[in-house]
C-alpha positions in Angstrom: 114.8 53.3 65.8 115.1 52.8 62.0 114.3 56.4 61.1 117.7 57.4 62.8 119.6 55.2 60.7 121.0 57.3 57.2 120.3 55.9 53.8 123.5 53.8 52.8 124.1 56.4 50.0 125.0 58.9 52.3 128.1 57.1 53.6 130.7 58.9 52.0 133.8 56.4 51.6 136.1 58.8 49.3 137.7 59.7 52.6 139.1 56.3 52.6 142.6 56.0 50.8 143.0 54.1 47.3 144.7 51.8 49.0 142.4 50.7 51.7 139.7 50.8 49.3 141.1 48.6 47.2 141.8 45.7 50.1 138.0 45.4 50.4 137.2 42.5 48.2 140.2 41.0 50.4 138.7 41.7 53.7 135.7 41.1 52.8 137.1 37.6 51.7 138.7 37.0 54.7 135.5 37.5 56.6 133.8 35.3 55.2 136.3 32.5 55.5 136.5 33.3 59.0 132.8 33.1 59.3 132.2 30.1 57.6 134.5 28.0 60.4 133.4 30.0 63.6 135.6 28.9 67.0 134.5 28.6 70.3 136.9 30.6 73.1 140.3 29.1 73.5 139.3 26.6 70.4 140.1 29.3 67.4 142.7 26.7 66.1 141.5 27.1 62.3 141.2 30.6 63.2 144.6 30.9 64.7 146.1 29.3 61.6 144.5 30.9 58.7 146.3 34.4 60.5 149.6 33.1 60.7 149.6 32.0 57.2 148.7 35.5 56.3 151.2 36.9 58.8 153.8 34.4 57.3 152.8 35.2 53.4 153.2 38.9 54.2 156.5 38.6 56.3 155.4 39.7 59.2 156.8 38.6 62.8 154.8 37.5 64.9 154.3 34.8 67.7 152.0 31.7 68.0 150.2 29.8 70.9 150.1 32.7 73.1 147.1 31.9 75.7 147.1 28.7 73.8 145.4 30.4 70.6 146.5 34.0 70.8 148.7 35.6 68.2 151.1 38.4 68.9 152.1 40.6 65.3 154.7 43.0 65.1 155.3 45.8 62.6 158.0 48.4 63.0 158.0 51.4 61.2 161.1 53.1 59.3 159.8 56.7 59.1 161.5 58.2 62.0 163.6 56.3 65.0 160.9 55.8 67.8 160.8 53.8 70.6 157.1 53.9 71.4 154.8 51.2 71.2 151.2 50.8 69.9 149.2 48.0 70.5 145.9 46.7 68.3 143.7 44.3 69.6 140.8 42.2 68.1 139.1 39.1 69.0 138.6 36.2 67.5 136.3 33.8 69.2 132.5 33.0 67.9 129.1 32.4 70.3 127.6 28.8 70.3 124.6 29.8 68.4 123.1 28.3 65.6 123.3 30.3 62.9 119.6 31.2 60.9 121.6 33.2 58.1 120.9 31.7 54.6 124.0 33.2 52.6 126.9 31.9 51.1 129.0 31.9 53.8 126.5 31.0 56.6 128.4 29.2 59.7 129.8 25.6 58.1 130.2 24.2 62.2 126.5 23.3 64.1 125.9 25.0 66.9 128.6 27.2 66.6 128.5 31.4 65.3 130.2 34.5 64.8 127.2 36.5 65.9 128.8 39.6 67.5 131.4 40.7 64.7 134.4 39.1 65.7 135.2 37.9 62.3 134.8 41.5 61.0 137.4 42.2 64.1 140.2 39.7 62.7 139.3 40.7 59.3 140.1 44.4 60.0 143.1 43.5 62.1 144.3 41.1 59.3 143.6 44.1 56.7 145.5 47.0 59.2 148.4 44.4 59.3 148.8 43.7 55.6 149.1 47.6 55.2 150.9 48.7 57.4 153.8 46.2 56.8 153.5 47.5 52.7 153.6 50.8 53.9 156.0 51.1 56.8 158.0 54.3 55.2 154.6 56.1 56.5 155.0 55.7 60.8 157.3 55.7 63.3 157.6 53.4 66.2 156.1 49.7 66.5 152.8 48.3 66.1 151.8 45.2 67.8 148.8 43.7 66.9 147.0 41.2 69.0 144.8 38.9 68.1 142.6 37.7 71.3 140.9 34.7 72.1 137.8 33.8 74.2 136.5 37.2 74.7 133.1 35.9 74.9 134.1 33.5 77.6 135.9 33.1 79.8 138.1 35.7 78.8 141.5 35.8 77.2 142.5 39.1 77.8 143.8 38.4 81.4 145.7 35.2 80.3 147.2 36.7 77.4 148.8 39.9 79.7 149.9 37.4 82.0 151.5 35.8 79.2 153.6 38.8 78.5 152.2 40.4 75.0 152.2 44.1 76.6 156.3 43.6 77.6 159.1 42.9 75.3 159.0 45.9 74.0 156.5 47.0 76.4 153.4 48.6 75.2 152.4 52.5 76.1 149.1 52.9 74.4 146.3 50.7 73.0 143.4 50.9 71.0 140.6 48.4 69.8 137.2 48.7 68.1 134.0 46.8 68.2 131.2 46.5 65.2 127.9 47.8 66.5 125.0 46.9 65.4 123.0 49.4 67.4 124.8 52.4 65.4 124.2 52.6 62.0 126.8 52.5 59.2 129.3 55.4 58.9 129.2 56.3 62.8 131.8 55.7 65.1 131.0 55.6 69.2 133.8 57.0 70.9 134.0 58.8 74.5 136.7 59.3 76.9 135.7 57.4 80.9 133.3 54.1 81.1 132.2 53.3 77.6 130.8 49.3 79.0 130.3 48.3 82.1 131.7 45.8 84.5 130.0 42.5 85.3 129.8 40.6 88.6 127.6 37.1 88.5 126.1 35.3 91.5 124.1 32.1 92.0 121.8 31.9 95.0 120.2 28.9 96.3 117.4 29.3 98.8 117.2 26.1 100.9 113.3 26.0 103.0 111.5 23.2 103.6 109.2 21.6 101.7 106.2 19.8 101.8 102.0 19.8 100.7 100.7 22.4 99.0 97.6 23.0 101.4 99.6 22.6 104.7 102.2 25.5 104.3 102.6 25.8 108.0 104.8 22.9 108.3 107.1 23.6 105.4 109.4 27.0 104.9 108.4 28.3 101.2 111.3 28.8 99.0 109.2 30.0 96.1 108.3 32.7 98.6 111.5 33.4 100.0 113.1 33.6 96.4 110.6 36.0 95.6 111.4 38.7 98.2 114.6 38.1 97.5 114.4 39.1 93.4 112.1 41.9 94.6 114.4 43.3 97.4 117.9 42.7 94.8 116.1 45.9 92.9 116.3 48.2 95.8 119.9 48.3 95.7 119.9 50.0 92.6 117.2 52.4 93.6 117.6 53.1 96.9 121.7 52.3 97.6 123.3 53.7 94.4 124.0 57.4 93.4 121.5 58.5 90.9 124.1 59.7 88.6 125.9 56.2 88.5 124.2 53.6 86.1 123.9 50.5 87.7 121.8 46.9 86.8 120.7 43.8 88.6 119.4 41.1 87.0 118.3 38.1 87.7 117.9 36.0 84.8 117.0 32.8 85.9 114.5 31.1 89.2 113.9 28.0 89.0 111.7 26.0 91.6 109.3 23.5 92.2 108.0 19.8 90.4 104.6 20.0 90.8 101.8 22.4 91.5 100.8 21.0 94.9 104.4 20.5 96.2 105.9 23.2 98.1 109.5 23.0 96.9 112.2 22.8 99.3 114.9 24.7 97.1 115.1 27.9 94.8 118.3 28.6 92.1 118.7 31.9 90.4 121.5 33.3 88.9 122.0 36.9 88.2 123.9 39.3 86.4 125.2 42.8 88.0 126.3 45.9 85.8 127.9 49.2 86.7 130.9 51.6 85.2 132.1 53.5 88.0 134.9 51.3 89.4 134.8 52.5 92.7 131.6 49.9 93.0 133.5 46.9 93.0 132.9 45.0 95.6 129.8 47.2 97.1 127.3 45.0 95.1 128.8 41.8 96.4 128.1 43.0 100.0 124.7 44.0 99.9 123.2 41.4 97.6 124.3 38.8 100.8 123.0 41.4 103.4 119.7 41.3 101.5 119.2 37.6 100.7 121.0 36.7 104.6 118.0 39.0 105.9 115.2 37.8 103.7 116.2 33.7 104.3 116.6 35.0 108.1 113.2 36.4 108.1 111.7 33.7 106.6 113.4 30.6 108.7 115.5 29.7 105.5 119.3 29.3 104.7 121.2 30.2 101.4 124.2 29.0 99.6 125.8 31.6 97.6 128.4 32.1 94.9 129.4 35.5 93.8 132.0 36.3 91.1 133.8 39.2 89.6 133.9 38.9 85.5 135.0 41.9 84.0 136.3 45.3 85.1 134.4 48.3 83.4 136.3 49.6 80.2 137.3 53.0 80.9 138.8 54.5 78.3 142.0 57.2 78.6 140.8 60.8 77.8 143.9 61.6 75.4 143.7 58.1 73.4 139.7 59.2 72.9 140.6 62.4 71.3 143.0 60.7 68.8 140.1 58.0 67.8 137.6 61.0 68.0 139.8 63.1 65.8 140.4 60.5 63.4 137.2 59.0 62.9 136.1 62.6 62.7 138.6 62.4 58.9 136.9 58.7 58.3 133.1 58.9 58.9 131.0 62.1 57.3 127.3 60.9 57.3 124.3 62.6 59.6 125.1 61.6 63.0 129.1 60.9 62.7 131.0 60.7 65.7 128.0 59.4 68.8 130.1 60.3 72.1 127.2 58.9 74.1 127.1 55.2 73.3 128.0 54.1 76.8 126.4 50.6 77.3 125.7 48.2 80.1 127.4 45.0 78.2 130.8 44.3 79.1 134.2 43.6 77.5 137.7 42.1 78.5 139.2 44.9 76.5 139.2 46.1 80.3 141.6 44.0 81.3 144.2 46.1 78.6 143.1 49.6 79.8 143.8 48.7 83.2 147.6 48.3 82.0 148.2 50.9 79.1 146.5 54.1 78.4 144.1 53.2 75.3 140.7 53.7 73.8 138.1 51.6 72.5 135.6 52.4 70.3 132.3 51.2 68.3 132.6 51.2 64.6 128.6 51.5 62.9 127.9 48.1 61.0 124.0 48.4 60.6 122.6 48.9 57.8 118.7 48.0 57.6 118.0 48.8 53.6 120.0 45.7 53.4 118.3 44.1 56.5 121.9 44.0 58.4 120.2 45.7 61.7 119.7 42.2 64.0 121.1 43.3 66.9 124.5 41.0 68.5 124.1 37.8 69.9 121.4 37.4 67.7 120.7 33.9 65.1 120.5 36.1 62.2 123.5 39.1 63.1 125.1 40.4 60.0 126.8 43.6 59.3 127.1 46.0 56.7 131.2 44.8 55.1 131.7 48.3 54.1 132.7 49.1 57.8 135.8 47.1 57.3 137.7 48.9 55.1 136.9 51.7 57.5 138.3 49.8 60.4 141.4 49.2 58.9 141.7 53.7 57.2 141.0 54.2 61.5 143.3 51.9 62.9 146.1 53.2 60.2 145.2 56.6 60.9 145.7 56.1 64.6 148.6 54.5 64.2 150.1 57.6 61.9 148.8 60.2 64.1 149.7 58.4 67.8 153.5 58.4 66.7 153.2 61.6 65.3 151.9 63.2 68.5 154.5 61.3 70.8 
């Protein structure tokens, strides 16, 4: 995997503007402040306050205690009379992960971590904000950028629509990014369709019978039952879903059993289930209860089941994906550039936007492994390569330029 990953000299930044270069110490400041006081989801309250203070500083409007730590920024440009809107997001929350970092700015809250990026997210927001509002003279229409909490869970996308931040003035295209580890620095992952997938949870109990270990014909095994039951879960992928369309179930956890000459009477697992072609929703959550209703059936046992939708897939619009394509394209020059196959089976509320609004979003390289900044998200010791976030922000600003431009 390493040996696809360019040497860090072969990032060329001069196709970053002055101007954005010369905010880096800042962002990179910011990020590490933001770091240092990571915030669970719907608890970024520190977070919450250290934008607004910038917001406030640099005069910009914006709106507080939206999805109770959400913040809503707006920047209007004076270039040309417009009336279209472009929307920003990033997100703000941290994992509860304990940080095994040893730098300066290692995670001051037990327990408690930015270990996907998020802080490089606000950062880059925070950075795209501060410029625009210097250099309005430069873009047309409005800008709203929106700062999300609780992506990680349980989701403040959906709260924050229903709280109105695409209406008044309503939105007509929106774009995001995401820090990825698994691309190296100077690459940006763009593709129009199903860049992550969506995600559907269950938790199954199996309820047998249980009893002695060396008289299994008075007891119903659960252990046993369970078993077929993980076993049978991977047919549906192989043998019930189109080749063509990536699917995944998981199931992460089984738990059953005290002792090793007890047949236990109960089995919990819970499972994950991924796919990005939306016209799946609700197929899985059908036969995953035909298969464990027949296996328990079989078997003499009965089930309790709880099966819940998370996340839609993110599907991005194919005209927003050509403007991030065509921009990064004036950003990033290193080996492998723009990746348009970067799909992946994670998942992300930024769904819950592109189910509104037109919009794309897009992975932004962040590893860097000559500076041992490769450990992949979610991950005690994630870090990224800073340098991406003055490219976040010479992206973002070139999308906005170009969206009003082309509109």
């Amino acid at each position: 995997m390493v040996s696809i990953f360019p040497n860090s000299s072969s990032v060329d930044l001069s196709r970053i503007r002055l101007a954005i270069r010369s905010l880096q110490p800042q962002l990179v400041e910011w990020r590490r402040r933001l770091h240092q006081q990571p915030e669970l989801g719907f608890q970024e309250k520190l977070t919450a306050e250290f934008v607004s203070q910038k917001l406030q500083e640099w005069g910009i409007e914006h709106q507080i205690g939206i999805a109770h730590t959400g913040i809503v920024a707006t920047i209007k440009g004076n270039k040309l009379p417009s009336d279209k809107i472009l929307a920003i997001r990033a997100d703000m929350d941290a994992l509860p992960i304990q940080e095994l970092n040893e730098v300066p700015y290692k995670s001051q809250h037990d327990g408690v971590m930015h270990a996907c990026g998020h802080d490089g997210h606000t950062a880059i927001a925070l950075g795209t904000a501060y410029y625009l509002q210097q250099h309005r003279q430069d873009f047309s229409g409005t800008v709203k950028i929106i700062f999300q909490p609780a992506e990680e869970s349980p989701g403040g996308a959906k709260p924050m629509i229903e709280a109105g931040v695409l209406k008044n003035p309503d939105v007509d295209a929106i774009i995001g990014l995401h820090l990825w580890n698994n691309l190296p620095l100077g690459t940006v992952g763009v593709r129009a369709g199903a860049l992550m997938a969506a995600v559907e949870c269950f938790n199954c109990t199996v309820l047998g019978k249980g009893g002695h270990g060396a008289l299994p014909h008075q007891t119903v095994d659960s252990v046993v039952v369970a078993a077929q039951i993980v076993n049978a879960l991977q047919t549906i992928v192989a043998r019930n879903v189109n080749p063509i369309d990536s699917a995944v179930v998981t199931v992460g956890e089984l738990h059953a059993g005290t002792k090793r000459n007890v047949i236990a009477d109960t089995a919990r697992m819970t499972a994950t289930v991924r796919y990005f072609n939306p016209s799946l929703k609700g197929f899985f959550k059908e036969r995953v209860e035909q298969i464990i209703a027949g296996i328990c059936q079989s078997y003499g046992a009965s089930y309790d089941l709880e099966y819940w939708s998370l996340y839609p897939p993110v599907i991005n619009d194919i005209r927003m994906a050509e403007l991030v394509r065509t921009v990064a394209e004036e950003v990033v020059e290193t080996p492998l550039g723009i990746v348009p196959e970067c799909q992946t089976m994670a998942a992300e509320d930024m769904s819950f936007f592109l189910q509104e609004v037109p919009g794309c979003y897009f992975f932004l390289g962040s590893a860097n492994p000559e500076k041992d900044l490769a450990y992949p998200h979610h991950h005690p010791r994630f870090d990224f390569d800073e340098t991406a976030l003055a490219m976040g922000v010479e992206i973002f600003v070139r999308c906005v330029e170009n969206y009003f431009m082309s509109t």
